[in-house]
C-alpha positions in Angstrom: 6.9 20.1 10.8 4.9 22.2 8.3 7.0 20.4 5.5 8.6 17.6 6.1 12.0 19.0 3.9 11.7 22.7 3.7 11.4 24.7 6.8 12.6 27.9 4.9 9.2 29.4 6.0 9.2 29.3 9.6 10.1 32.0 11.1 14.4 32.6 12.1 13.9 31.5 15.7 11.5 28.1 15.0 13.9 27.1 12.6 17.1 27.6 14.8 15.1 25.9 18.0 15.1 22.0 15.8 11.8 19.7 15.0 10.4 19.4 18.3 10.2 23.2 18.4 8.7 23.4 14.8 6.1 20.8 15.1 4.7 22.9 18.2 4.8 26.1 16.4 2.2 23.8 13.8 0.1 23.3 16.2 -0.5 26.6 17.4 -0.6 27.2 13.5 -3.2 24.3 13.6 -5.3 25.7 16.3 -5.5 28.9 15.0 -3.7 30.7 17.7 -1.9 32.3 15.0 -3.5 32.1 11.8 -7.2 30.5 11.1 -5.7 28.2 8.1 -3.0 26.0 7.7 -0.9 25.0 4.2 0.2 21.8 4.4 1.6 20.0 1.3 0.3 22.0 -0.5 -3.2 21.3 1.2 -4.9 24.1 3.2 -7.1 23.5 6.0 -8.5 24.5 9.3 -9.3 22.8 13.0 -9.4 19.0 12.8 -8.0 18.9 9.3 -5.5 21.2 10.3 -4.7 19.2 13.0 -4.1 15.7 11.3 -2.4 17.2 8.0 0.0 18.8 10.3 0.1 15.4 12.3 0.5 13.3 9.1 3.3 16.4 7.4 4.9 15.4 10.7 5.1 11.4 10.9 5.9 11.8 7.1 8.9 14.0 7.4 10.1 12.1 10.7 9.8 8.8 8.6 11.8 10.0 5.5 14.0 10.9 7.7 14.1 7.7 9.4 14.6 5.6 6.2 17.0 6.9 5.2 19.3 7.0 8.6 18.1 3.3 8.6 19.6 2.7 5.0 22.9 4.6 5.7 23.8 2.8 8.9 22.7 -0.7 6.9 24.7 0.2 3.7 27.7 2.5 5.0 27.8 2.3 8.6 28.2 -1.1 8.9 30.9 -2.1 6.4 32.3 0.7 8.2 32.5 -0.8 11.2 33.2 -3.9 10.3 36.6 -2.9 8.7 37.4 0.3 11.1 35.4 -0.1 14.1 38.3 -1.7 16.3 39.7 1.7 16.4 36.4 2.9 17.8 36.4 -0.1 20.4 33.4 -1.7 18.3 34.3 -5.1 17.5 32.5 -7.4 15.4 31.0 -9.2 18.8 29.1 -5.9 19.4 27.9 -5.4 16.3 26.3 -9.1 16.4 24.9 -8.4 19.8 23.2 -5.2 18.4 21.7 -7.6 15.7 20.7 -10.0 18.2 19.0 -6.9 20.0 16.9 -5.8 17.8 16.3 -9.1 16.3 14.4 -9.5 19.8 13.5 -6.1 20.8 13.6 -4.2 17.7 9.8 -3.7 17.1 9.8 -1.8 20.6 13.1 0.2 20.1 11.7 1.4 16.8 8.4 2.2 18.5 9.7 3.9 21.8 12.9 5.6 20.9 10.1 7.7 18.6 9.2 8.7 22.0 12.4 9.8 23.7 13.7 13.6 22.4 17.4 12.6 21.4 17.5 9.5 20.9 14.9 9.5 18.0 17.2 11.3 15.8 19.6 8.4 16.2 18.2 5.1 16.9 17.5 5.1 12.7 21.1 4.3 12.0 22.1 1.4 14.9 18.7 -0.4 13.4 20.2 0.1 10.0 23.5 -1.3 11.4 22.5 -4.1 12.7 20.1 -5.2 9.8 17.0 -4.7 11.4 13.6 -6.0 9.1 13.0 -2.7 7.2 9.4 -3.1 6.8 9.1 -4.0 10.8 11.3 -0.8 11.4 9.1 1.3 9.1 5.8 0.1 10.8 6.8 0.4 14.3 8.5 3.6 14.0 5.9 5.2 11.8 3.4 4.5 15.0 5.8 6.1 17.4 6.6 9.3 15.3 2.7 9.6 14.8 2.0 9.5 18.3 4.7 12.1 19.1 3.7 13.7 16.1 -0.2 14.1 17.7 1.1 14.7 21.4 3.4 18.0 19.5 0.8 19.1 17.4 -1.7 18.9 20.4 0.5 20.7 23.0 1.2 23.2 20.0 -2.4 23.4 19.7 -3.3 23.9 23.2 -0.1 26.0 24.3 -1.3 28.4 21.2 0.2 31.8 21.1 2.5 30.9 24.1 5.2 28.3 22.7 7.9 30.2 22.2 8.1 31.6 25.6 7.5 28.0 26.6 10.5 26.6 24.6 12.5 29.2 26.3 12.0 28.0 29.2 12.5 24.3 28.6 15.5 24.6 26.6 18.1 24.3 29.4 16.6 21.0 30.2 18.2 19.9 26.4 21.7 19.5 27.6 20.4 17.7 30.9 18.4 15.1 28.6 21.4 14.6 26.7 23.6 13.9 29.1 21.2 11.5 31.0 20.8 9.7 27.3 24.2 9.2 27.0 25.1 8.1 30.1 22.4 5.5 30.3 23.3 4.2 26.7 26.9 3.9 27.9 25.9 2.3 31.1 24.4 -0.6 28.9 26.9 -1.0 26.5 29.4 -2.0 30.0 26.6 -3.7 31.6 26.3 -5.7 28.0 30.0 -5.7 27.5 30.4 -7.2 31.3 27.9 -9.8 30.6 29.4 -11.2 27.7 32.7 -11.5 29.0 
């Protein structure tokens, strides 16, 4: 993203088409395929700088993000489902094993789920839920956003002129990813759920 809160500049259809979308549209910004400079926080720059301040805008605005997903699933979600979640068929038991979860594999979650288009807008608050060490979840996650961030900004910068007729023509691939996200997060849960019982 060009700024990691205000996206009022890019055009209409960046906007509309979500992060992914906007942080290749900075890299064809960044590789000059559509301008020869590059403001970024207030910083204006060209080639490699250009590059790594839209890299850096990028990891920052994922992590703000992040933080506070992580601090809303740790101080709303999960009172919340500790008094209502039996009506969502979360019991305490579940929210324990998603402590003991990322108590164990937390430092990977928060690195890989960076990684996977979906579930990086969401793994924030389950970690938050289930209490995961923020400073671990900050360090692990900001490596994963910065290598999406730098694979993005790099196929922005190669793809160039061309991204939005290459979004097109990935976009009905979003719904397919979704589903397949879903359905293998609910897989677990019953594979988990059979397990413990």
């Amino acid at each position: 993203m060009i700024d990691p809160i205000d996206t009022s500049l890019l055009p209409p259809d960046v906007q509309k088409a979500g992060p992914a979308a906007q942080q290749l549209y900075a890299g064809a910004l960044a590789s000059g395929a559509l301008t020869h400079r590059v403001d970024v926080l207030g910083w204006h720059a060209t080639g490699l700088g250009a590059y790594l301040a839209v890299v850096a805008a990028g990891v920052l605005g994922y992590q703000l993000g992040s933080i506070l997903g992580w601090w809303i699933g740790e101080r709303g979600g999960r009172p919340f489902l500790e008094r209502y979640g039996k009506y969502l068929l979360i019991r305490q038991h579940e929210i324990e094993l998603a402590e003991r979860f990322f108590d164990k594999y937390g430092a990977a979650t928060a690195f890989f789920s960076r990684l996977l288009p979906i579930v990086r807008t969401f793994i924030s608050f389950p970690a938050g839920v289930a209490r995961m060490n923020l400073p671990k979840f900050i360090v692990y996650s900001t490596a994963g956003a910065f290598v999406w961030s730098m694979v993005l900004v790099y196929a922005g910068t190669v793809l160039g002129a061309n991204w939005a007729q290459i979004r097109h023509a990935l976009q009905p691939f979003d719904l397919l990813i979704a589903v397949a996200v879903v359905a293998a997060a609910v897989t677990q849960f019953v594979a988990v759920s059979l397990v413990v019982m």
